[in-house]
C-alpha positions, 0 to 999 in steps of 0.5 A: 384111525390115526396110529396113537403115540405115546411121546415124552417130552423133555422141558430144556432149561439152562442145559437141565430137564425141567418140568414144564414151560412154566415150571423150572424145577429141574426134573434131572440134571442130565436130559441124555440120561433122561432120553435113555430113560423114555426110550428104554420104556418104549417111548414112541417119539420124543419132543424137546423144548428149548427154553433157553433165553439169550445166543450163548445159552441157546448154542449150548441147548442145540448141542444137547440137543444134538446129543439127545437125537444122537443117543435117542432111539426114536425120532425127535421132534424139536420145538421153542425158540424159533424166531427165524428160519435159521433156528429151524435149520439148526433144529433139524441139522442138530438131528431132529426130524421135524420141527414145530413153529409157536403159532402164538408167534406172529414171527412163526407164523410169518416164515411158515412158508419159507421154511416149509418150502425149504426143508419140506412140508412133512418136517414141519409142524405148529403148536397152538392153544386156541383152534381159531389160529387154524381158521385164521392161517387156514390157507397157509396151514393147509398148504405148508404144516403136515401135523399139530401139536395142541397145548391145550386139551380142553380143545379137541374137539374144537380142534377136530372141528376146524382141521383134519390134520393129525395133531399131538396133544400136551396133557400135564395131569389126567388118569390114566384110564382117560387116555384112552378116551383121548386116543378115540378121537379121530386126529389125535395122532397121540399124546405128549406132556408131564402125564406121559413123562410120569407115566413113562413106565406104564407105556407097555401096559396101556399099549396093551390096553389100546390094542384090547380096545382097538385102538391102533399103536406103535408096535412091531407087526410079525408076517411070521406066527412061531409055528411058522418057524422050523424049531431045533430039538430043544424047540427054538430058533437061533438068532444070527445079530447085526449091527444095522450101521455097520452091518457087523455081526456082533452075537449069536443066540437064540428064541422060544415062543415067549422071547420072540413075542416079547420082542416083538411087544417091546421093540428090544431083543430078548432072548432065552438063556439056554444056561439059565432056563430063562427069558432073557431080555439083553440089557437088562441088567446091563443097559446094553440094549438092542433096539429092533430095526428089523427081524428076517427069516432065512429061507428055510424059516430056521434061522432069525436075522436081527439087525439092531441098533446095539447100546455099548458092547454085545458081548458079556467080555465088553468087547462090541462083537462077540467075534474076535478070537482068531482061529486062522486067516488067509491073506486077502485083499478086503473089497473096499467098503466105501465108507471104511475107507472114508473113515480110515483116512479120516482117522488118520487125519484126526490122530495128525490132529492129536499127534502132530507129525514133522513134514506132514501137509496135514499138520502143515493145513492145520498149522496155517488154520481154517482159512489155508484150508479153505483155500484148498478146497476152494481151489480143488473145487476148481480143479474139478470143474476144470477136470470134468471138461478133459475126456479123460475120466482118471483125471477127475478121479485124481481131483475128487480125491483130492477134494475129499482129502481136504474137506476131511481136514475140515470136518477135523478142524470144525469136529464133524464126523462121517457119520453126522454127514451121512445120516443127514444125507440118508435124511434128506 
């Protein structure tokens, strides 16, 4: 049986939260603050529907939702005002990792291969009210769209009748103890709409609920009982946490029983306040979360590893790392951390940027403007190519470094940063 999810969707109208495709009163005026909302209430996915009309208010709704993948904790799944394969690349290259192309479009239809071929099958999806659209585009659907998204739920079990792919289903009203009659049905993957947004609170319970009823969720699952676990006197487990970007340890502190299962239940770290007597889920109070991304013992089975993805600083002081106060260091040379590097030189770059420097070729470059700078990196491009025919392996190092010094200068000029192209990279 198909794993169910439980996703919220946000209706983006005029840069505001809205309540439906046919419903602009405005939910909320900060979609951001909304996504934090769904997924500090573990949602397990997220759709976004651009409803923008026109070029300008439709750049503005890709850069939202740029900003709702780069806050949001989940995936999202991006859909509405596709008319062309270049919206289906703006959706994806904004962070979203799938797509969904409107089958009551006869355009969305038409690029189905195209963009499938493109940016791969399983980024892309299709919506759709009537299952007849399946049997008509039965070729092209089985070939090209890895999942559905069903906009009418009086049509499942049509829909199961003509299609084995996993599909979503938009369900705006129903109660809540009806849901799971959805979920029971084979190929619903899980459900989207105003039910879940409404609901959103509720998602803990009813993933409880599903697991009573054998109905398989989105949820962490432990190859590790508590009794596995080798406990210190007061019988808990310390945690060592790390940054899963930047692999930076941001704090130390430690599990009982209940705090390492509501982890695991939540998908957030929570903790036992040894000062407090009390369970602790780091955030609460503060909105500084600490989404798992992955748990590991230590070889001895005392000692937990947690590497997080942290929301705002770590520590109580406001500082990200509780690590900072310096007892003694010696002088070393650091290994160099490619990345660091990159981001390093690209800092400086930026501050030449802000802070004009007299005599710099930085400035100069970005002085003369974007097509001085194209110029170079058309012509160190050139300079590589050129290297890479000389036997001698040092030369086409000095050239790469040049290259990428000048392409920085244009991720600084067309404000893209390292990690925007990274994560793109790890996405591809």
């Amino acid at each position: 049986m198909q794993i169910k999810r439980f996703v919220p969707c946000i209706y983006l109208y005029q840069e505001h939260a809205v309540r439906g495709l046919t419903d602009t009163t405005i939910v909320d005026t900060d979609p951001i603050r909304l996504v934090k909302y769904y997924c500090e209430n573990n949602a397990d996915e997220l759709i976004v529907f651009d409803m923008s009309e026109g070029d300008a208010e439709h750049d503005a709704a890709l850069d939202i939702i740029k900003e709702i993948c780069e806050v949001a904790e989940v995936d999202v799944i991006g859909a509405g005002n596709i008319k062309r394969m270049e919206d289906v690349k703006k959706l994806l290259y904004a962070g979203c990792k799938k797509a969904i192309l409107d089958y009551e479009k006869e355009s969305n239809i038409a690029i189905t291969e195209e963009v499938s071929l493109k940016f791969g099958k399983d980024k892309i999806l299709m919506s759709y009210n009537d299952p007849a659209v399946i049997q008509e585009n039965a070729e092209i659907v089985g070939k090209y769209i890895s999942g559905l998204l069903l906009m009418n739920p009086h049509q499942i079990r049509e829909s199961m009748d003509v299609t084995q792919l996993p599909f979503f289903v938009q369900i705006n009203q129903i109660a809540l103890n009806k849901l799971m009659e959805i979920f029971a049905y084979e190929n619903v993957c899980g459900v989207t709409g105003n039910t879940i947004n409404d609901n959103v609170k509720e998602i803990v319970t009813l993933k409880e609920f599903c697991k009573e009823n054998n109905i398989p969720v989105e949820s962490f699952q432990a190859a590790y009982k508590w009794s596995d676990f080798k406990l210190n006197n007061d019988g808990m487990v310390p945690v060592v946490v790390q940054d899963y970007r930047t692999m930076e340890v941001l704090m130390v502190a430690y599990m009982n029983e209940e705090a390492y299962n509501q982890t695991l239940k939540l998908g957030k770290m929570t903790y036992y306040s040894r000062s407090r007597n009390e369970l602790w889920l780091k955030g609460d109070t503060s909105g500084h979360y600490q989404y798992v991304k992955s748990l590991t013992a230590d070889c001895d089975m005392d000692t937990i590893l947690a590497k997080v993805s942290q929301v705002g600083a770590a520590c109580h002081t406001g500082a990200k790392s509780c690590f900072f106060q310096e007892i003694t260091k010696k002088d070393y040379e650091e290994s160099a951390n490619p990345l660091q590097v990159f981001e390093e030189v690209f800092d400086v770059i930026k501050d030449r940027k802000i802070h004009p420097k007299e005599g710099s070729y930085t400035n100069y470059l970005f002085d003369k403007g974007i097509d001085k700078i194209l110029k170079k990196l058309g012509e160190e491009a050139t300079e590589i190519v050129i290297a890479a025919k000389n036997p001698n392996a040092n030369e086409i190092k000095y050239e790469i470094s040049d290259f990428l010094y000048h392409m920085m200068v244009l991720m600084a000029e067309k404000d893209v940063t390292w990690e925007e192209i990274t994560t793109e990279l790890a996405n591809r």
